[in-house]
MILUMNU-35328 format. One record per residue (C-alpha): residue in one letter; x, y, z. Coordinates in steps of 0.001 Angstrom, whole numbers, plus 500000, padded with zeros to 6 digits. Example, Ala and Ser with C-alpha at 12.3 -4.5 7.8 and 13.67 -1.06 7.14 Angstrom:
BEGIN
A	512300	495500	507800;
S	513670	498940	507140;
***
This chain:
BEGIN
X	500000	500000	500000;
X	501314	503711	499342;
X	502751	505145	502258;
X	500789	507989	503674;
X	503557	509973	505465;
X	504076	513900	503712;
X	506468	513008	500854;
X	510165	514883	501205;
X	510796	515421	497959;
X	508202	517633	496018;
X	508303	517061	492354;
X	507042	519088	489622;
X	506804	516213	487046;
X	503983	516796	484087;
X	503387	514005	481713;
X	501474	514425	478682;
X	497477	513510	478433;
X	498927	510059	476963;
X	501418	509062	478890;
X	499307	510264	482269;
X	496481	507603	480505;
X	499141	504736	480685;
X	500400	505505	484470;
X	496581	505157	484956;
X	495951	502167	482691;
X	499284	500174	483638;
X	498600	500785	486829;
X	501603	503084	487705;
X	500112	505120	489552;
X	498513	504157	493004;
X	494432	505107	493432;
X	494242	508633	494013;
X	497861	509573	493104;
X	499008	512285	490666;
X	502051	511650	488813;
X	503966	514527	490663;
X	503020	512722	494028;
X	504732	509045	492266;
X	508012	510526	491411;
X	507921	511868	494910;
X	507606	508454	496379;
X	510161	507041	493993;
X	512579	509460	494798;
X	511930	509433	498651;
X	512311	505515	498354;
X	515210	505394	496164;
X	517222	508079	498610;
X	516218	505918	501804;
X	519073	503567	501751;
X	521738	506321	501722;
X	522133	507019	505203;
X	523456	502791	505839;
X	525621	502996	502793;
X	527957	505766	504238;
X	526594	509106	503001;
X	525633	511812	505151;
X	522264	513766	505050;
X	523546	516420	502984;
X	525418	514401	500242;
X	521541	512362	500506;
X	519884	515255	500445;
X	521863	516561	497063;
X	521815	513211	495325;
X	517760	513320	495666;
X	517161	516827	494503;
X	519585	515965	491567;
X	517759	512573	490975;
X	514148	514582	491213;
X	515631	516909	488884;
X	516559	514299	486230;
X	513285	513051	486603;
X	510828	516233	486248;
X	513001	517547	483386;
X	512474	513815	481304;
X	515888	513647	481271;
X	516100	509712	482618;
X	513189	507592	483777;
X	513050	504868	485916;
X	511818	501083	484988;
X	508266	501096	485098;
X	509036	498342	488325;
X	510841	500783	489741;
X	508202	503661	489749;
X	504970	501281	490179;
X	506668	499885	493202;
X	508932	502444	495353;
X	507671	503491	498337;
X	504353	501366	498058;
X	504727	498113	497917;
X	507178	497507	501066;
X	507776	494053	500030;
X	508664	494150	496389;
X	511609	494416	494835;
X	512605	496950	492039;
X	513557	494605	489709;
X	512127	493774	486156;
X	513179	490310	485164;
X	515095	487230	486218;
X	516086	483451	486089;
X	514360	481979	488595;
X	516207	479279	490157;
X	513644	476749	489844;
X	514087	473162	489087;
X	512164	472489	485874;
X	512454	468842	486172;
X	510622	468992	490298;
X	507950	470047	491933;
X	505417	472279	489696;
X	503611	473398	492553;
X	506847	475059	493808;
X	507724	476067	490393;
X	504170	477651	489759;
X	504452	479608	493213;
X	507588	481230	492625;
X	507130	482453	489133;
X	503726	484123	490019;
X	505183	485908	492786;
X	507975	486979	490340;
X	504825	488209	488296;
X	502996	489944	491147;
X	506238	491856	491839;
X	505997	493121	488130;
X	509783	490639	487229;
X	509585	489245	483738;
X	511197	485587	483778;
X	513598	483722	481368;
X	513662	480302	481389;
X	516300	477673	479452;
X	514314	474503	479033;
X	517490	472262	477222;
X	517448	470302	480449;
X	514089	468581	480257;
X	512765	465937	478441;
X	509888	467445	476903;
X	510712	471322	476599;
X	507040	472141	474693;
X	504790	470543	477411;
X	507062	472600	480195;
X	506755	475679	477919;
X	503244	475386	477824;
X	502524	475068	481376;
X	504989	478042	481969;
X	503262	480023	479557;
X	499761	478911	481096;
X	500801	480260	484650;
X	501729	483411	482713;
X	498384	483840	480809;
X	496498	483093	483975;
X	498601	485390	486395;
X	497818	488223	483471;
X	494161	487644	483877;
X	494193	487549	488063;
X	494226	490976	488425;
X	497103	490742	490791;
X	499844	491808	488396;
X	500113	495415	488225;
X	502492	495413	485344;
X	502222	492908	482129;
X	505150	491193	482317;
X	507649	489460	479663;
X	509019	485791	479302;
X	511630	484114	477545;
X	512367	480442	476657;
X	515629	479353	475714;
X	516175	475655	474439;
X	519455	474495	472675;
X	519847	473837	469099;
X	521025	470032	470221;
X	517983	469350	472141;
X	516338	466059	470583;
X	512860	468219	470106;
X	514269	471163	469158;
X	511957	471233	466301;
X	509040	470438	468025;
X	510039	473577	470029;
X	511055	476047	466906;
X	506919	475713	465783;
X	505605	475725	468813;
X	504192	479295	468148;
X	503570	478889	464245;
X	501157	476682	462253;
X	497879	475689	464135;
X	499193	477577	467498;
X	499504	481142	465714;
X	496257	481937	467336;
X	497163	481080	471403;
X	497698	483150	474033;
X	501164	483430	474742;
X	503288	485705	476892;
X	506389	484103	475850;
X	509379	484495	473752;
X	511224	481985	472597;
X	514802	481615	471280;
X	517352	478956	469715;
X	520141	478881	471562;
X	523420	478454	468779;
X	526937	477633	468533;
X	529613	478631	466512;
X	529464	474413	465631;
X	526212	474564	464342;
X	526198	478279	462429;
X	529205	476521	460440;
X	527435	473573	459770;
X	524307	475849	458481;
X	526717	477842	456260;
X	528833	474520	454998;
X	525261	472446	454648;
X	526825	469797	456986;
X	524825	468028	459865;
X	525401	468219	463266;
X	524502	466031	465835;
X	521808	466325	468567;
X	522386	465193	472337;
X	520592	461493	471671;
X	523109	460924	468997;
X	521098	461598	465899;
X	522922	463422	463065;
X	520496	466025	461314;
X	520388	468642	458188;
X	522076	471990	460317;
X	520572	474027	457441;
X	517239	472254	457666;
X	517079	473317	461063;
X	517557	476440	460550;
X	515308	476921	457625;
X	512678	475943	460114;
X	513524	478280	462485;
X	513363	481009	459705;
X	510329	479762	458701;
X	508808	479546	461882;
X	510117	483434	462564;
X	508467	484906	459304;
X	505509	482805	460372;
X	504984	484362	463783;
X	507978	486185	464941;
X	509844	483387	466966;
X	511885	481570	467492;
X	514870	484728	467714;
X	518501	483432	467429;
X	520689	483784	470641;
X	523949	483129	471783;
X	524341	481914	475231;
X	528481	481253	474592;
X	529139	484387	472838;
X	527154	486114	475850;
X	529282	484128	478599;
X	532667	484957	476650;
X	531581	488435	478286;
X	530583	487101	481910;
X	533329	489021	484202;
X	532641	486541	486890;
X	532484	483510	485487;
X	533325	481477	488760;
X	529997	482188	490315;
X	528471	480575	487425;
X	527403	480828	483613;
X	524515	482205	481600;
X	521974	479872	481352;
X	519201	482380	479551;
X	518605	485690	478726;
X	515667	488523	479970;
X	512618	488376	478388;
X	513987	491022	475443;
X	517495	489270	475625;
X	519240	491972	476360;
X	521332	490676	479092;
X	522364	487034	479949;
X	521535	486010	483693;
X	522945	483383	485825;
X	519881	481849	487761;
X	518969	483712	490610;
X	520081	487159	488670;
X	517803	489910	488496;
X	517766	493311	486192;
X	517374	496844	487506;
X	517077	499348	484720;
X	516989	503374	485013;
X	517092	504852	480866;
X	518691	508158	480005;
X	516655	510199	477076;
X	519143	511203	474754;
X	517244	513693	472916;
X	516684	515750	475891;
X	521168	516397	475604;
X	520963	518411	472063;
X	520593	521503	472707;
X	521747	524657	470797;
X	523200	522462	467661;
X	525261	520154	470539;
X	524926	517357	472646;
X	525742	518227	476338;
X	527796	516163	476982;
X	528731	517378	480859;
X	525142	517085	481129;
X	524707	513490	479729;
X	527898	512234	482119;
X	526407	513816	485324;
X	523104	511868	484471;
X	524963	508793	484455;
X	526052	508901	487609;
X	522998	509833	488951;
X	521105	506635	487385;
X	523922	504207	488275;
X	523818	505459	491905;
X	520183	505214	491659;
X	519876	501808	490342;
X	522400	501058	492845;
X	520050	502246	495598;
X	517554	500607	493809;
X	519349	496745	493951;
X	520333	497966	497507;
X	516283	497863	498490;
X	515342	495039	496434;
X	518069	492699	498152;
X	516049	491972	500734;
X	512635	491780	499024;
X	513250	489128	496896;
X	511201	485983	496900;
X	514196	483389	496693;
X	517305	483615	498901;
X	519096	482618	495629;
X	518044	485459	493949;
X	519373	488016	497204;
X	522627	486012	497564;
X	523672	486382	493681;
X	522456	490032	493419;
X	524205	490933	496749;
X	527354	489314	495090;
X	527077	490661	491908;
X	525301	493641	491849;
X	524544	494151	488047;
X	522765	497220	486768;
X	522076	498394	483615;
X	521863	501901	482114;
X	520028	501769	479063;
X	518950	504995	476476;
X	515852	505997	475032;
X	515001	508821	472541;
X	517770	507986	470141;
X	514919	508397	467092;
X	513807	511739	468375;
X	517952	512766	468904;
X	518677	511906	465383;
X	515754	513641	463653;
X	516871	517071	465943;
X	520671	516152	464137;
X	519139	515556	461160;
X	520582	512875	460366;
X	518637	509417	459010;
X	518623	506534	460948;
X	519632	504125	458120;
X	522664	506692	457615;
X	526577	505676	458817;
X	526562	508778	460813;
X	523637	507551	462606;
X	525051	504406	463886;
X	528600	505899	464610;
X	526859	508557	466519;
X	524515	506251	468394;
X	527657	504037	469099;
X	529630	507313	470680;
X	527136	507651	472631;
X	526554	504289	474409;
X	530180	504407	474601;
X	530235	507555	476679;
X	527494	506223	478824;
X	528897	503035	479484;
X	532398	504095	480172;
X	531288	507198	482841;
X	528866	504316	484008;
X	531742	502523	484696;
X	533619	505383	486461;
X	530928	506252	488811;
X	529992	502880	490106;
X	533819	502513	490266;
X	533568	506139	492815;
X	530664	504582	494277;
X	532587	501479	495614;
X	535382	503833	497488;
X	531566	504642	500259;
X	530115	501496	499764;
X	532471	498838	498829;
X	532783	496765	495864;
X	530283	494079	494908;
X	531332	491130	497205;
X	532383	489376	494437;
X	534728	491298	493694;
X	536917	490346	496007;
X	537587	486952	494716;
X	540565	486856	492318;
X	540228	483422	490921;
X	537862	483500	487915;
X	537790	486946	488322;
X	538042	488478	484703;
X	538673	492299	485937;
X	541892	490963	487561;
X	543278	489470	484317;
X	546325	491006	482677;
X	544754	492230	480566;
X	541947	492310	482061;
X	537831	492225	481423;
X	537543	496370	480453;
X	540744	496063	478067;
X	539807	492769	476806;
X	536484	494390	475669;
X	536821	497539	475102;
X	540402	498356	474497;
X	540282	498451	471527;
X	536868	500381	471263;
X	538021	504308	469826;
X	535277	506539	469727;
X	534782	510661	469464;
X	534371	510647	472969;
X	535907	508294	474438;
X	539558	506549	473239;
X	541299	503154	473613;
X	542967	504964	476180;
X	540551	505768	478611;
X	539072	502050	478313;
X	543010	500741	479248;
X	543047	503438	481981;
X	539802	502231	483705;
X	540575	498742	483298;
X	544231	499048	485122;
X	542555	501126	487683;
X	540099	498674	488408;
X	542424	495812	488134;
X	544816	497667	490554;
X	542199	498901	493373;
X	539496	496343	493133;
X	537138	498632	493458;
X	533937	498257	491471;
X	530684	498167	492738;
X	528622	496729	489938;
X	529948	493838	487704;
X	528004	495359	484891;
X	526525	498639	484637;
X	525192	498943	480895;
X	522353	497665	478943;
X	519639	498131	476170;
X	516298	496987	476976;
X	513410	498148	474940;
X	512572	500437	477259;
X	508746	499838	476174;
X	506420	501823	478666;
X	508939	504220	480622;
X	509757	506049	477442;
X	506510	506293	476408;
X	506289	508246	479893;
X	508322	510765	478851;
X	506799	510965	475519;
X	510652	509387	474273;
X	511026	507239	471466;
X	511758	503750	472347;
X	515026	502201	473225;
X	517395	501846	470452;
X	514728	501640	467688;
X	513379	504163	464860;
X	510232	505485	465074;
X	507715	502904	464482;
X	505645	505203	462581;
X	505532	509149	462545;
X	501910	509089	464215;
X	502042	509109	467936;
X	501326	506393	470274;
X	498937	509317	471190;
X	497181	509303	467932;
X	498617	512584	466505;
X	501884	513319	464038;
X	505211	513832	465774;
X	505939	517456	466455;
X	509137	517638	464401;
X	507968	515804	461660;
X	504436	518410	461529;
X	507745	521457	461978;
X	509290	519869	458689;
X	506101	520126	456984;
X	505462	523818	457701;
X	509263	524186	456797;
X	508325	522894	453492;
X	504809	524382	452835;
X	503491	521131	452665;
X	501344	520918	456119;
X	498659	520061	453584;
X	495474	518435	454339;
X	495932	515590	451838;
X	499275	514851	452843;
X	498478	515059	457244;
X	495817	512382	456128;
X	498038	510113	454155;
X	500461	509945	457048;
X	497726	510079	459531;
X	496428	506521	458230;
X	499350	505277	456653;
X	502276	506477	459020;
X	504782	506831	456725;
X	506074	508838	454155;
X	507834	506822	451669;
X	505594	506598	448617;
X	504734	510173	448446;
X	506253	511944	445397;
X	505599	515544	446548;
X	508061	515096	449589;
X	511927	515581	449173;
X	513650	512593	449335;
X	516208	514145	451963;
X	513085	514361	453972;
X	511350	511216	453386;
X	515293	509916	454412;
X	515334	511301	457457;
X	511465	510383	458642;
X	511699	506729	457551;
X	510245	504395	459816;
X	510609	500944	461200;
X	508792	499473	457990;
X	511036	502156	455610;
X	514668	501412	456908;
X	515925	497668	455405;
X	516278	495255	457037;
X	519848	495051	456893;
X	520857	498325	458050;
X	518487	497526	461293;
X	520946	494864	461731;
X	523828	497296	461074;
X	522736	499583	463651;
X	522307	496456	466195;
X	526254	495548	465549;
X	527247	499012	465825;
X	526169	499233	469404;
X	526743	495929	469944;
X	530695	497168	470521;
X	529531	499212	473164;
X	527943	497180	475894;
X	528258	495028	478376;
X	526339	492116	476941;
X	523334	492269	474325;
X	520975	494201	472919;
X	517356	494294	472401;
X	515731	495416	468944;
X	513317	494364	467100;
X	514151	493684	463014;
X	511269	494841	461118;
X	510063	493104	458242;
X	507132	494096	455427;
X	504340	491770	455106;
X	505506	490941	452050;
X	508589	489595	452968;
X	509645	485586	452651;
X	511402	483130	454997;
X	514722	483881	452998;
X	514518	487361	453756;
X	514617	486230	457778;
X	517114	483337	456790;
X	519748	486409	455272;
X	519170	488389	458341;
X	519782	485882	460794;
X	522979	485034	458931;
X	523996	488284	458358;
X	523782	489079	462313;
X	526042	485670	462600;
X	528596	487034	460749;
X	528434	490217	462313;
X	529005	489028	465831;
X	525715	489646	467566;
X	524579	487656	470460;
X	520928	487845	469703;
X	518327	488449	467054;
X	514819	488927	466274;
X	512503	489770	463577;
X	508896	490552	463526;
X	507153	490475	460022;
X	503950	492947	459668;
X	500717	490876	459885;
X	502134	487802	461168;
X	499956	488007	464549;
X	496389	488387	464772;
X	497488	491007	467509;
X	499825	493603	466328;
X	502605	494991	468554;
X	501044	498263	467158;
X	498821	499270	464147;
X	497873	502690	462799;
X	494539	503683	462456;
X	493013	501936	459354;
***
C-alpha cells in the first residue's frame, strides 16, 4: 500500500494527456495519486538507503534533489518496476526480470508459486528449458501460469518471458513451431529463442549436419530453415547466443549464463535479476550540441540510483538465491531511450553511417562514465562482494575484462585509452561496485512516459502512440509548405512517408520508419552498438508483410557474421494482435 507519510521530495513532474492515461491504465500510479506525488515516492524511496551505505544527510539530500531533477526535466526515467513499486509496495523488489532458480524437472507446485510471485512483483522471467525431456509441454505450462497470472488481476504490470532451448535438444523442432502453424492463434506471453553455437552456424553455412544430444545426426541448414520459417511465420523463434554472451561474463566462477531477459538483452545466471533506470538522449541536444557534461552527470545519477535501487530490492526478493547472487554481483544496467527523436533534431537518418557511429559514441560515453561512477561509488560502499575473489575473476586478468572488451573500442568521445586506463585502475584497486553497469532493453512503457522514442529503435511510425503526428515531423512540413490536408491524412492513416512523390527525398530519408529502413541496416545499427555494451541488445528487426522466409534466413545470417549475440525479427501481419497498428 502507498505510504501515507508527507512526501520529502516535492516534484514538479507533468506528463502528457497520453502518457498520464498509461500511468493510469498500467497501473503506475497508486488510486488517488498524481504523477507529481509518484516521482515523489520514487525518489523518497530510492534516497532511503543512503544514510546505511555511508553518506551523510547532505550528500543524501543533494543526490535526491539531483535525481528529482533528472526526473521532472524527462531527462532519465526509471523502469516502470521501479516507479509502480517504490515506496508502496514495502515488500517488492525493484527489479524487472530474472532466472528463477527453479528446478524444471521437480515440483510444479513450487515452480508455479515462485514464478507468480515473480509476476505479482511486476519481474519478467527467462527460462532455458534444454534440460528437460519434453521442453514444449514445460513451455506450455509456463506460459499457462503466465496467461492466467495476466488475467488475476494481481499483476500490476504485464510482464515478459523468455524460453531458451538448445539447438542440440532432441525436440528442438518440436520447440522452433511451437508458436507457428495451428498455434499462431494462442495466448502466449512468451518468447522463445534457439540457443546456437559457433558448431552449428558453420554447419548451416557449409550444409553439413550436426549432431543432437541422443546421437542423431540432422540437416544443420534444415534446422535452421525451420527456424526462419517459423520466425516469418509468427515472429519466433529469435537466434541467441548463450556462449558468445558468457565469453563476456566478468565473473564467470559464480556461474554461467543459462538464459537471457525476456527482450534478451542481458544474459543472467539463475537467481540474477535486472534493475534498469534509461537516460533520454534527445533531451542532451541543445543549441546544435549534445551536452555532453550534462549526459555524464546523468549517468552517475542513474547508476547510483539503480544502485540504491538493487540495495532495496536485496532483501525483498522471493528466493534467497536470487538476494545472495544480486548481493554478490550487483549488476545494473543503464540503458537509452530517445535515440529516434535525437537523430531527427541532428538531422541525420537513421539508416545513415553517421547515425550508427553517433549512436555508438554515445553508448560508449554512457557506458564508460557508468563505469567510472559505480567505480567512485565502491570507494563509500564497497565493491560488489564478488569482487573480492581473484580466481575467475576476469577484471583481475592482465589484461583484464575492460581492456579485453573495450580496448580496443576508439570513439569521438571516448579513446582506447581511457578504456586501458579504467581497466588498470580497476584491476589495481578492486574497486567496482557493479559487475556490469550497461544495457539496452526496449525500454517499452517508461519512454513512452516521457513521451521518448523507444530504446534503440526508429520510430515505428511518425503518428504518435497518442494518435497525433510527431511534432518535428508536423515542423518539417510547415518548413516545406506542405502541412497540407491531403498529405496530414496520408500519414495520419498510413504512418509513413515513403511513397509520396511531393516530399523531398532528403526528407522522406530522414522520417523513415521501422517498415522504411531495410532490414539490413536495422541489423547494422544492432552491431554498431553491439561494441559498446556490456552484453546484448534488444531490437526488434522489422520486416514488410511481404517479405519471405529467405529474407529472415539472410538476416539471421547476416547478424552471425556480424558478431551479435541475439536476434529477432517481427514480420507485419504475422499476429492476429499487432505489437502496434495505425489507424486503418
Amino acid at each position: 500500500m502507498l505510504k501515507q507519510e508527507i512526501q520529502q521530495y516535492i516534484s514538479h513532474f507533468v506528463p502528457s494527456d497520453y502518457a498520464h492515461r498509461l500511468m493510469v491504465e498500467g497501473r503506475i500510479l497508486a488510486e488517488g495519486e498524481l504523477p507529481s506525488q509518484m516521482i515523489s515516492r520514487v525518489v523518497e524511496e530510492i534516497a532511503s538507503p543512503e544514510k546505511d551505505l555511508g553518506h551523510t544527510p547532505a550528500e543524501t539530500q543533494a543526490f535526491a534533489d539531483d535525481l528529482l531533477l533528472q526526473l521532472d526535466q524527462k531527462r532519465c526515467i526509471l523502469s516502470t518496476p521501479i516507479l509502480t513499486n517504490a515506496g508502496r509496495y514495502p515488500d517488492r523488489p525493484l527489479s524487472a526480470c530474472t532466472i528463477p532458480p527453479v528446478d524444471l524437472q521437480g515440483d510444479f507446485t513450487q515452480v508455479r508459486k515462485l514464478v507468480d510471485t515473480f509476476h505479482q512483483h511486476g519481474m519478467g522471467t527467462g527460462f532455458n528449458l534444454s534440460e528437460v525431456e519434453d521442453p514444449v509441454s514445460v513451455l506450455k505450462y509456463l506460459n499457462q501460469v503466465a496467461v492466467e497470472g495476466a488475467a488475476s488481476g494481481r499483476e500490476d504490470r504485464p510482464v515478459g518471458n523468455m524460453g531458451v532451448l538448445s539447438v542440440y535438444h532432441p525436440k528442438v523442432l518440436e520447440f522452433i513451431e511451437v508458436k507457428s502453424g495451428d498455434n499462431r492463434d494462442e495466448r502466449w506471453i512468451f518468447n522463445t529463442s534457439i540457443d546456437v553455437s559457433e558448431e552449428f552456424m558453420r554447419a548451416v553455412i557449409t550444409d553439413q549436419s550436426y549432431q543432437l544430444d541422443n546421437g542423431i545426426m540432422v540437416s544443420a541448414r534444415k534446422i535452421f530453415e525451420n527456424i526462419c520459417t517459423s520466425a516469418f511465420d509468427c515472429g519466433d523463434p529469435g537466434l541467441v547466443s548463450i556462449d558468445r554472451m558468457n565469453l563476456d561474463n566478468p565473473v564467470p566462477f559464480l556461474g554461467q549464463y543459462v538464459a537471457t531477459a525476456p527482450c534478451a538483452e542481458v544474459g543472467l545466471v539463475p537467481g540474477e535479476s535486472c534493475q534498469f533506470g534509461y537516460i533520454n538522449l534527445a533531451a542532451f541536444y541543445e543549441n546544435g550540441e549534445i551536452d555532453l557534461p550534462q549526459l555524464r552527470y546523468s549517468t552517475e545519477v542513474m547508476v547510483r540510483a539503480l544502485d540504491n535501487a538493487l540495495e532495496l530490492s536485496i532483501p525483498r526478493y522471493a528466493h534467497q538465491q536470487n538476494s545472495s547472487m544480486m548481493s554478490a554481483k550487483r549488476k545494473i544496467g543503464v540503458g537509452v531511450c530517445g535515440l529516434a527523436d535525437l537523430l531527427v533534431k541532428m538531422d541525420l537518418p537513421y539508416s545513415s553511417p553517421e547515425a550508427r557511429t553517433l549512436a555508438l559514441d554515445l553508448v560508449t560515453f554512457i557506458n564508460y562514465y557508468s563505469k567510472v561512477a559505480s567505480s567512485d561509488l565502491a570507494r563509500t560502499r564497497g565493491s560488489f562482494t564478488a569482487m573480492h575473489t581473484v580466481l575467475g575473476n576476469r577484471y583481475y586478468e592482465s589484461p583484464g575484462f575492460i581492456e579485453n572488451k573495450y580496448g580496443d573500442l576508439e570513439t569521438q568521445f571516448i579513446t582506447k585509452s581511457d578504456w586501458k586506463l579504467l581497466g588498470e585502475t580497476i584491476r589495481q584497486t578492486g574497486l567496482l561496485r557493479n559487475v556490469s553497469t550497461i544495457a539496452l532493453p526496449p525500454t517499452g512503457r517508461s519512454g513512452l512516459l516521457i513521451d521518448a522514442s523507444t530504446g534503440v529503435e526508429p520510430h515505428f511510425s511518425l503518428v504518435q502512440p497518442s494518435g497525433s503526428l510527431y511534432e518535428s515531423f508536423v515542423r518539417t512540413l510547415r518548413e516545406y509548405d506542405l502541412h497540407q490536408e491531403d498529405i496530414v491524412e496520408h500519414v495520419l492513416n498510413t504512418g509513413s512517408v515513403h511513397d509520396m512523390k511531393s516530399i523531398p527525398e532528403h526528407v522522406k530519408a530522414l522520417y523513415q520508419t521501422a517498415l522504411d529502413i531495410s532490414p539490413h541496416d536495422h541489423v547494422l545499427m544492432v552491431a554498431s552498438l553491439q561494441r559498446g555494451v556490456d552484453e546484448a541488445i534488444s531490437k526488434t528487426i522489422n520486416l514488410a508483410a511481404n517479405s519471405t522466409p529467405e529474407d529472415v534466413k539472410d538476416i539471421y545470417l547476416q547478424a552471425y557474421r556480424l558478431g551479435l549475440k541475439g536476434i529477432a525479427i517481427f514480420r507485419a501481419d504475422s499476429r492476429s494482435y499487432q505489437p502496434r497498428t495505425l489507424r486503418a
